[in-house]
N, C-alpha and C positions, 0 to 999 in steps of 0.2 A: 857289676853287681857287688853291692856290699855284703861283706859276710861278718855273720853278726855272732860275737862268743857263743860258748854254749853257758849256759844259766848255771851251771853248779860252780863254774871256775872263776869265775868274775861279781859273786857278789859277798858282802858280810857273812859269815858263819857263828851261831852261836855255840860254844858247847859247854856243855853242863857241869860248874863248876863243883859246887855243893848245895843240896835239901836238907833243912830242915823240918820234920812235922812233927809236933807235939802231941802228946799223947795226953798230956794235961795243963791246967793253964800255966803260963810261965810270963812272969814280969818283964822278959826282953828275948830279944834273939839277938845273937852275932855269928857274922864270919869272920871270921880270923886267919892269918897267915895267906891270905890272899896273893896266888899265882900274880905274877908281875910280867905277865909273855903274851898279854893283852895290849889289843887298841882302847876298848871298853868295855866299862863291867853294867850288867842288867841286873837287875834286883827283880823278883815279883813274888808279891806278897799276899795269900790268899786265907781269906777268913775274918773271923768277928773277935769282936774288945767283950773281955765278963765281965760288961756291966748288966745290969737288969732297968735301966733308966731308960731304953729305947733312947731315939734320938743316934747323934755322931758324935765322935770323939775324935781328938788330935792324933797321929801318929807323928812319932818324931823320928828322926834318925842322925845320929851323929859318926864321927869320923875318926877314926885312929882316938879314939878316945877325948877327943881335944873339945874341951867344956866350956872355953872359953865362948867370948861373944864376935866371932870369926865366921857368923854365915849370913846369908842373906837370904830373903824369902819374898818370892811375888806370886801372888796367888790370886786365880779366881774360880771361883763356885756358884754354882745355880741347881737349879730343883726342877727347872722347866717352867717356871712363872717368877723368877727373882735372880737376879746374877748379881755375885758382889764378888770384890775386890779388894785387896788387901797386900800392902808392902812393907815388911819389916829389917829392919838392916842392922847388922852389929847383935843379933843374937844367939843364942847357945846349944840353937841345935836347927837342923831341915827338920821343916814339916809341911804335913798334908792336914788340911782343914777337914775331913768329910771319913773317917773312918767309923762304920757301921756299931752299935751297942748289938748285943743279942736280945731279948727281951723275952718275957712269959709269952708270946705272940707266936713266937717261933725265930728261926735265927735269920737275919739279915746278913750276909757274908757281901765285905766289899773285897775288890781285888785294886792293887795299887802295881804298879812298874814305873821303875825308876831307872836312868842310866844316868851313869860316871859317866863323862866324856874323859879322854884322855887322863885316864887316872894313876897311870905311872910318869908321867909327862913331870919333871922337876922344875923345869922352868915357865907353869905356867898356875894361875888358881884354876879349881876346880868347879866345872859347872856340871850342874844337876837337871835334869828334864825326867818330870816327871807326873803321872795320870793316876787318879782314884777315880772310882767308879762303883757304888754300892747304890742301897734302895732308895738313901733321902738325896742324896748329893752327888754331883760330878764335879771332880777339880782337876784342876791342868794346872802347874807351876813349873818355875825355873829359880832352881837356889844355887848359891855361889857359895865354897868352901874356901874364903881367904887365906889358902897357905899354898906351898908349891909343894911339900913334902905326895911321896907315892900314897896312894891309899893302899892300907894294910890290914886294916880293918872295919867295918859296919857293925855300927847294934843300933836296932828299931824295937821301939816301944811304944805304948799307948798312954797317952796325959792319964792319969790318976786311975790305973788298972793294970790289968793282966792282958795277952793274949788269950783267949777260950782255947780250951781242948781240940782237936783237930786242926789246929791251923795251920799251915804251909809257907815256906821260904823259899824259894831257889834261884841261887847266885851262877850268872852265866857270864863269860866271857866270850865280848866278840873280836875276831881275829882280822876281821877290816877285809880288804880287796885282797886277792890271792895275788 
C-alpha cells in the first residue's frame, strides 16, 4: 500500500504579504521593500478604474521602478463571441488589456492575479502569468521582465486614470513545497 503525505505538508502555501485598500481614488499602488524568502510573489487586484466612459481600460504594472522598454507582453481577450490576440515586445511596462471603467450604470469591478515566478532568482529573467477577469472582458497573459536583478518592488496603475475608491491590493508570497 502506498501512503500518500498528508495535504498541508507537501503543497504551496501562500502567506499574506501586504493590503492595500483605498479609501479614495489614487493614480497607482506599490509595494515596496518586498520580503526576499519567497519562491513566488501573487499579486491580486480587486476593483474599478474612475473613469465614467464605461468600457475597459489597460492596467499596467512595472518593476523595481525600471521604465525602460525591458518587457514583453502576449496577450489574449474575448467577450465570449470575439477573441483577439496581441504580442508586444521591448516595451515599458506588463499589462493587462480588459480592466473594468466604473460608469453612471453602476460599478463593474474586475479582479486581476498575477505571479512573479522565481522573483528573487538573479540568474534568471522574470516571467509573469497572469488573469483578468471583469464584466466586458477576460484576459490570460504571460509577460517577461528582461533583467535578472530580485524584484523589490510593484506599482500598478490604470492607462489614463486613477484607481476608484475602495479598491484592493494584496501581495502574497508562496513558500513552494515544504
Amino acid at each position: 500500500m502506498v501512503s500518500i503525505p498528508s495535504y498541508n505538508t507537501h503543497i504551496a502555501t501562500y502567506d499574506p504579504i501586504a493590503t492595500i485598500s483605498l479609501t479614495s481614488t489614487a493614480a497607482d499602488i506599490t509595494f515596496s521593500n518586498i520580503p526576499q524568502v519567497y519562491k513566488d510573489l501573487v499579486v491580486v487586484l480587486i476593483g474599478t478604474v474612475a473613469n465614467t466612459g464605461g468600457g475597459w481600460t489597460a492596467a499596467y504594472a512595472q518593476i523595481n521602478g525600471d521604465t525602460g522598454n525591458n518587457y514583453s507582453n502576449t496577450n489574449i481577450y474575448g467577450d465570449g463571441s470575439t477573441v483577439v490576440s496581441n504580442r508586444l515586445s521591448s516595451t515599458s511596462v506588463l499589462y493587462s488589456r480588459t480592466w473594468a471603467n466604473s460608469d453612471s450604470t453602476g460599478i463593474r469591478p474586475s479582479t486581476m492575479r498575477l505571479q512573479f515566478q522565481s522573483y528573487t532568482n538573479t540568474n534568471v529573467f522574470k516571467t509573469v502569468l497572469g488573469e483578468t477577469s471583469g464584466d466586458l472582458y477576460t484576459n490570460r497573459f504571460v509577460s517577461l521582465w528582461r533583467s535578472t536583478s530580485a524584484i523589490t518592488t510593484l506599482k500598478f496603475y490604470p492607462a489614463g486614470s486613477n484607481w476608484s475608491a475602495g479598491f484592493k491590493a494584496s501581495l502574497y508570497g508562496i513558500k513552494g513545497e515544504l
